[in-house]
C-alpha positions, 0 to 999 in steps of 0.5 A: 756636094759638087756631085748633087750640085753639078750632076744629080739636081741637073739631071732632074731639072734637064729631064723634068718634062719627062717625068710629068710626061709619064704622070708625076704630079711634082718632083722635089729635091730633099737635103739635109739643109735648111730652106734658105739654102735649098731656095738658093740652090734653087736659084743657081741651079734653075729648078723651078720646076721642082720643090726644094724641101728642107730637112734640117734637121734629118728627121725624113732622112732618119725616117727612112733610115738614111741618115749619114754621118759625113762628121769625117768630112765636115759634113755633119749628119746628112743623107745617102744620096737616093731616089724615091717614086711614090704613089697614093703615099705608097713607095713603089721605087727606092733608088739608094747610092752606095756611098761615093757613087751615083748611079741608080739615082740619076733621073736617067736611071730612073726614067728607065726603071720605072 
């Protein structure tokens, strides 16, 4: 959506070396697409320094019980727009957006509330 492609991924991308300051191993990008789309993505948006996985078919979204029905708009099935911090395997922070807003899942948001 614009929204991730011009702000959310940007977000992370622009704060990248902050989150490796405060000792993150990796920071990944996860949408409901496949991994052609997410390596273009990728490219375009210059996040070299983030993993870009694929969940084509929303199993992981499913999992965390965030799966959303966008078949209104065209979209199909996809993913609430969120933000997970973990560790040791463990989530310690699950940021989720209340559907049309981006708030608390911004890397800023999260920087601070970690």
């Amino acid at each position: 959506t614009p929204t991730c492609s011009i702000s959310h991924l940007p977000g992370y991308v622009r704060h990248s070396s902050d989150f490796y300051e405060k000792g993150f191993d990796a920071i990944a990008c996860m949408s409901v697409n496949d991994a052609f789309v997410m390596s273009a993505w990728a490219k375009h948006a210059g996040a070299g320094s983030i993993d870009m996985l694929a969940d084509g078919n929303a199993e992981f979204s499913r999992a965390l019980g965030l799966e959303a029905d966008k078949s209104e708009f065209g979209m199909g099935l996809r993913c609430h727009r969120f933000a997970l911090v973990a560790e040791d395997k463990v989530v310690t922070h699950l940021f989720v957006e209340k559907p049309g807003e981006f708030l608390v899942s911004a890397a800023e948001h999260v920087l601070a509330n970690i």
